[in-house]
DSSP file (Angstrom, degrees, kcal/mol; ACC not computed):
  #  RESIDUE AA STRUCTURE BP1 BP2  ACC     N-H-->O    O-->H-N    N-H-->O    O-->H-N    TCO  KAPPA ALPHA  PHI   PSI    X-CA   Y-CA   Z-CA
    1    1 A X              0   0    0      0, 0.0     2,-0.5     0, 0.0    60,-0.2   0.000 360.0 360.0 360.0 132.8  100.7  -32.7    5.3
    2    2 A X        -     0   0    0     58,-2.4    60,-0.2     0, 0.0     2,-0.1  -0.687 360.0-163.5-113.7  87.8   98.8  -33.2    1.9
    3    3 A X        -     0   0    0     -2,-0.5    60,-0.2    58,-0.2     3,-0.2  -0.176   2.0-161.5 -87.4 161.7   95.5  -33.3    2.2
    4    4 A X        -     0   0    0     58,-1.4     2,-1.0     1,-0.2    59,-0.3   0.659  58.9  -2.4-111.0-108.9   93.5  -34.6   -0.5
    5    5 A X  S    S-     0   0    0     28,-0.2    30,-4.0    57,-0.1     2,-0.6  -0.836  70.8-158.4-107.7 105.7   89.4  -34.3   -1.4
    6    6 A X    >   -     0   0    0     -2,-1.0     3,-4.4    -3,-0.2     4,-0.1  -0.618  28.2-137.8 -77.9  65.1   88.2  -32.1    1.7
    7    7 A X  T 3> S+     0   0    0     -2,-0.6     4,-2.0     1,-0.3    -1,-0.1   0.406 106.1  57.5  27.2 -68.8   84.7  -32.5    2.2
    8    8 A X  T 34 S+     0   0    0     27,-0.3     5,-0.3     2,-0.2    -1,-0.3   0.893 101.6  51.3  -2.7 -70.5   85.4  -28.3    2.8
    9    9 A X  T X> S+     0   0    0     -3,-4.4     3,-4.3     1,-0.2     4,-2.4   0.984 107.6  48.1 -66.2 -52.2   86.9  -27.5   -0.3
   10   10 A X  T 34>S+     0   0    0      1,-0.3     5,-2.6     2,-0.2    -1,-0.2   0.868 112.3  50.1 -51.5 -41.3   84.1  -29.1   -2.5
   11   11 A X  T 3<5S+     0   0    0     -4,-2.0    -1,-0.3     3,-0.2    -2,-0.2   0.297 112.9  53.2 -84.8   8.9   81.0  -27.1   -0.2
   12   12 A X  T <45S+     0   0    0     -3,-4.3    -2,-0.2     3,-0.1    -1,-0.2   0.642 102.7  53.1 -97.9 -24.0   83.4  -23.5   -0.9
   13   13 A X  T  <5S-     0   0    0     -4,-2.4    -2,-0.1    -5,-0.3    -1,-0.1   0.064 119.0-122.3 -95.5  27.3   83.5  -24.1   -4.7
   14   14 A X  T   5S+     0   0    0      1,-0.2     2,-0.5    -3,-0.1    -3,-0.2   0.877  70.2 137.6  55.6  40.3   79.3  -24.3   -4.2
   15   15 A X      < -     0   0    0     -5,-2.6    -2,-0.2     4,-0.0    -1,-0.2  -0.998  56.1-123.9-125.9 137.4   79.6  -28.0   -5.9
   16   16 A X     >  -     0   0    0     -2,-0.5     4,-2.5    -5,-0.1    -5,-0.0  -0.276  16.8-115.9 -70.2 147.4   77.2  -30.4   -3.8
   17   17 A X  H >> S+     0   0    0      1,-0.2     4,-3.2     2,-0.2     3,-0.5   0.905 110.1  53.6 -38.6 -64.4   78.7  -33.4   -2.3
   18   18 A X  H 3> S+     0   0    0      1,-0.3     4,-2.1     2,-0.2     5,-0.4   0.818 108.8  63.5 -61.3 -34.2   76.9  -36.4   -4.1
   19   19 A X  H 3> S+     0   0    0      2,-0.2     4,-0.9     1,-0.2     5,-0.3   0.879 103.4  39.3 -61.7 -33.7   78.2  -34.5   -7.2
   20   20 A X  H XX>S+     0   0    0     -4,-2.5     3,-2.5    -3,-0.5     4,-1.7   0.943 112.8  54.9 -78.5 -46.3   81.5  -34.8   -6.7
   21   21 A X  I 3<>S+     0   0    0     -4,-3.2     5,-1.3     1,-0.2     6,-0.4   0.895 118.7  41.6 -53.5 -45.6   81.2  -38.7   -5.3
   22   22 A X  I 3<5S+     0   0    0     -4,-2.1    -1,-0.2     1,-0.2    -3,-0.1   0.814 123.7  30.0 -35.8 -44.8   79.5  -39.3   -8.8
   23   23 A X  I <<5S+     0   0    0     -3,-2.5    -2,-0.2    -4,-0.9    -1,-0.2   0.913 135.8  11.8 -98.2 -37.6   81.3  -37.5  -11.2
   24   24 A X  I  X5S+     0   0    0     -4,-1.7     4,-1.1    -5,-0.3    -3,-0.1   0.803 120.9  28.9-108.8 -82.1   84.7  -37.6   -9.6
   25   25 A X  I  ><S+     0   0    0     -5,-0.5     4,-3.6     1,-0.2    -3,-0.1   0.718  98.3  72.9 -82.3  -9.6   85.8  -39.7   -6.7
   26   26 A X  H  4<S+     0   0    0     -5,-1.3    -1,-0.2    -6,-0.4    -4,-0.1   0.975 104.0  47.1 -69.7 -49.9   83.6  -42.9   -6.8
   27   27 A X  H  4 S+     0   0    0     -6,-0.4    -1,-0.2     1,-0.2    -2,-0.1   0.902 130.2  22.2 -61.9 -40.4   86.0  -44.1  -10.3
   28   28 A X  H  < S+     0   0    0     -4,-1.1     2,-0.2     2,-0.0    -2,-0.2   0.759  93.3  75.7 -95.1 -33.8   89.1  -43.2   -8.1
   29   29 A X     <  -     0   0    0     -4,-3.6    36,-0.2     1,-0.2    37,-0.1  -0.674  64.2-137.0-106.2 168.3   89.5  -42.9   -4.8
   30   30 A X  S    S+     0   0    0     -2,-0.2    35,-0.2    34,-0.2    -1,-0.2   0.772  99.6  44.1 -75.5 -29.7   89.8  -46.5   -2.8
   31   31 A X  S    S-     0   0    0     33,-1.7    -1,-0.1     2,-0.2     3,-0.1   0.948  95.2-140.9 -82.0 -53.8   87.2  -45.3    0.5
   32   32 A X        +     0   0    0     32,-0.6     2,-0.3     1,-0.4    -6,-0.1   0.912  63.1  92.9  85.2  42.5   85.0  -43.8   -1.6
   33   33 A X  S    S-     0   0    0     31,-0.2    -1,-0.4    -8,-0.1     2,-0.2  -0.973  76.1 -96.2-176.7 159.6   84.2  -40.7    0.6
   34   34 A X        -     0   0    0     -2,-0.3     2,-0.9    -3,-0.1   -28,-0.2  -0.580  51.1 -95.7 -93.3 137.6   85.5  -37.0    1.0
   35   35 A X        -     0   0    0    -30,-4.0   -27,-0.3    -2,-0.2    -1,-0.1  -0.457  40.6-126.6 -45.4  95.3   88.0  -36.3    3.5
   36   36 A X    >>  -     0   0    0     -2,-0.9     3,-1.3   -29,-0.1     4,-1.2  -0.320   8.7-135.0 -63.6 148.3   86.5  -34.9    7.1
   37   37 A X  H >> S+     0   0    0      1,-0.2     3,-2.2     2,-0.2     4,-0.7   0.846 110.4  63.8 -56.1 -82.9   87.8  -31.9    8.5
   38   38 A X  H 34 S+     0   0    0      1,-0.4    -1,-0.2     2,-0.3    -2,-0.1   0.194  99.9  57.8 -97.0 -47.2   87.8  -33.9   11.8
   39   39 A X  H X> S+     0   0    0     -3,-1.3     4,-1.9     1,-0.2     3,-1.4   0.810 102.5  50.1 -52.8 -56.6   90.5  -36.3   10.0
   40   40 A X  H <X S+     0   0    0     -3,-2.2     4,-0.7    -4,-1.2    -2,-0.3   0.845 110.7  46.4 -78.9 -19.3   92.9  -33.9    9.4
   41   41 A X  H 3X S+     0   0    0     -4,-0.7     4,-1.0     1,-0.2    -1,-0.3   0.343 101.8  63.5 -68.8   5.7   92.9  -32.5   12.7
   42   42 A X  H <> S+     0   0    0     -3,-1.4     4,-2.5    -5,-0.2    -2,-0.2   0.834 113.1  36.9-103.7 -60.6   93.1  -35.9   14.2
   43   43 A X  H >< S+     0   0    0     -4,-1.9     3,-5.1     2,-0.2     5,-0.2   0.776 119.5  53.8 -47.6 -88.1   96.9  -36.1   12.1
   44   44 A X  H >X S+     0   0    0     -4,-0.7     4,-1.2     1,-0.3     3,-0.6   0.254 115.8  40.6  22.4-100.9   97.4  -32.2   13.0
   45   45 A X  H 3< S+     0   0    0     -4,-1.0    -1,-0.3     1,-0.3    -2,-0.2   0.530 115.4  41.0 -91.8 -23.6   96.8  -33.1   16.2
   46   46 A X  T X< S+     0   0    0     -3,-5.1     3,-1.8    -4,-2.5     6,-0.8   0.964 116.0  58.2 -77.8 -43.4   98.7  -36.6   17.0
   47   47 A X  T <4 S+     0   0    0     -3,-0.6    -2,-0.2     1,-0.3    -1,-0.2   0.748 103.2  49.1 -77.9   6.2  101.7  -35.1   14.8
   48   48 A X  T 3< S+     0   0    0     -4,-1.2     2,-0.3    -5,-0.2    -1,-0.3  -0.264 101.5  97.2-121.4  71.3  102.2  -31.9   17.1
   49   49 A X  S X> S-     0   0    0     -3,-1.8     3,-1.0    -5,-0.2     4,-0.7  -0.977  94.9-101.3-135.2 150.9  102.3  -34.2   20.2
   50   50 A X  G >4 S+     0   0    0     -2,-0.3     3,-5.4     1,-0.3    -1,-0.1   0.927 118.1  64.4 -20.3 -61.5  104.8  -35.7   22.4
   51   51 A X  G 34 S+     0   0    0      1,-0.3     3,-0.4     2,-0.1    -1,-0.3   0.751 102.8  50.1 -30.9 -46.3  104.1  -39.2   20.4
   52   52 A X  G X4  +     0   0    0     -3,-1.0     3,-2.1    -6,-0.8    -1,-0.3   0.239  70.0 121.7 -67.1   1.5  105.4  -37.7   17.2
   53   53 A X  T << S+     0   0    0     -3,-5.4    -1,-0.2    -4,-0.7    -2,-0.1   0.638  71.2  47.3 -59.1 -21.7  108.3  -36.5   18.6
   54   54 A X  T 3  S+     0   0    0     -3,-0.4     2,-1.8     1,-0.1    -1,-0.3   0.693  85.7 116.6 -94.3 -18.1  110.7  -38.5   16.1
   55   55 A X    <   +     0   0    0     -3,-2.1     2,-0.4    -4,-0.1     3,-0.2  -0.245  33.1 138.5 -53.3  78.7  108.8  -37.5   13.3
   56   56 A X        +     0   0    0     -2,-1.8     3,-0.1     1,-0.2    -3,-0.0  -0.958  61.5  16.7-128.8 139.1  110.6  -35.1   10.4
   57   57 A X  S    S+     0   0    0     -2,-0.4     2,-0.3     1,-0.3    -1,-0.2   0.969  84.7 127.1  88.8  71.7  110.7  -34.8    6.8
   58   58 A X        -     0   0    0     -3,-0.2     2,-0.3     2,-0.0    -1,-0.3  -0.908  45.3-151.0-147.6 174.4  107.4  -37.1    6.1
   59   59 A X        -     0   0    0     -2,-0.3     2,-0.7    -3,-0.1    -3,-0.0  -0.838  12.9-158.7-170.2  99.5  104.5  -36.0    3.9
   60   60 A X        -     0   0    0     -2,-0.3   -58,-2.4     2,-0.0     2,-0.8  -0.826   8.1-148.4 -94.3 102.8  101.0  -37.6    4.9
   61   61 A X        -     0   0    0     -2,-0.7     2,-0.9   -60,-0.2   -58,-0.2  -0.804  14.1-168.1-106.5 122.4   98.5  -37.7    2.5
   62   62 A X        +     0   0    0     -2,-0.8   -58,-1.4   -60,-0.2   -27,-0.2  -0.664  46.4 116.4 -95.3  63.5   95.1  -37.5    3.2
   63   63 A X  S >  S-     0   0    0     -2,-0.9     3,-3.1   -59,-0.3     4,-0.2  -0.156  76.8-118.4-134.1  38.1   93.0  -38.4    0.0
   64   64 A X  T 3  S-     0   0    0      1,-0.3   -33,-1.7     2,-0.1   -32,-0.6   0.826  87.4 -38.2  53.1  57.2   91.1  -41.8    1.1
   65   65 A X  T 3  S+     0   0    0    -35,-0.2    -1,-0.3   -36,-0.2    -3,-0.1   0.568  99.9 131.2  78.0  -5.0   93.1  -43.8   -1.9
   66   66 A X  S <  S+     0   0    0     -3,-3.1    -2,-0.1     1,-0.2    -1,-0.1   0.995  72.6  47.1 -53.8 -42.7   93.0  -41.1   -4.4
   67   67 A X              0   0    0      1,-0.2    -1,-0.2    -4,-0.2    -3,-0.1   0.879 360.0 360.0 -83.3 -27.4   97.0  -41.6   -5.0
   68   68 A X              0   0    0      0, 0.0    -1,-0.2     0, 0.0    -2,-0.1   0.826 360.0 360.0 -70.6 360.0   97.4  -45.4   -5.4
């Protein structure tokens, strides 16, 4: 898993939210909002379940458009 702008990371490094969506992510990423923690445990949580079961070698990234 690759996660991308964590809502987290931006509120450890003391930089406010609306600063990054301003300065940063608003020109790039396609949602136009910081990854919730809630989100990546949602993957987390479907890929260590039965459902996933067929699932290896994959790399999910979780950066709301940043990479297209």
């Amino acid at each position: 898993m690759v996660e991308g702008q964590l809502k987290d990371q931006a509120a450890t490094r003391g930089i406010d939210e609306d600063t990054v969506l301003e300065t940063v992510l608003l020109t790039k990423n396609a949602i136009k909002r910081l990854v919730e923690p809630h989100e990546v445990a949602s993957l987390v949580t479907f890929l260590a379940s039965e459902q996933a079961a067929m699932v290896t070698g994959a790399s999910y990234v979780l950066d709301g458009g940043w990479s297209i």
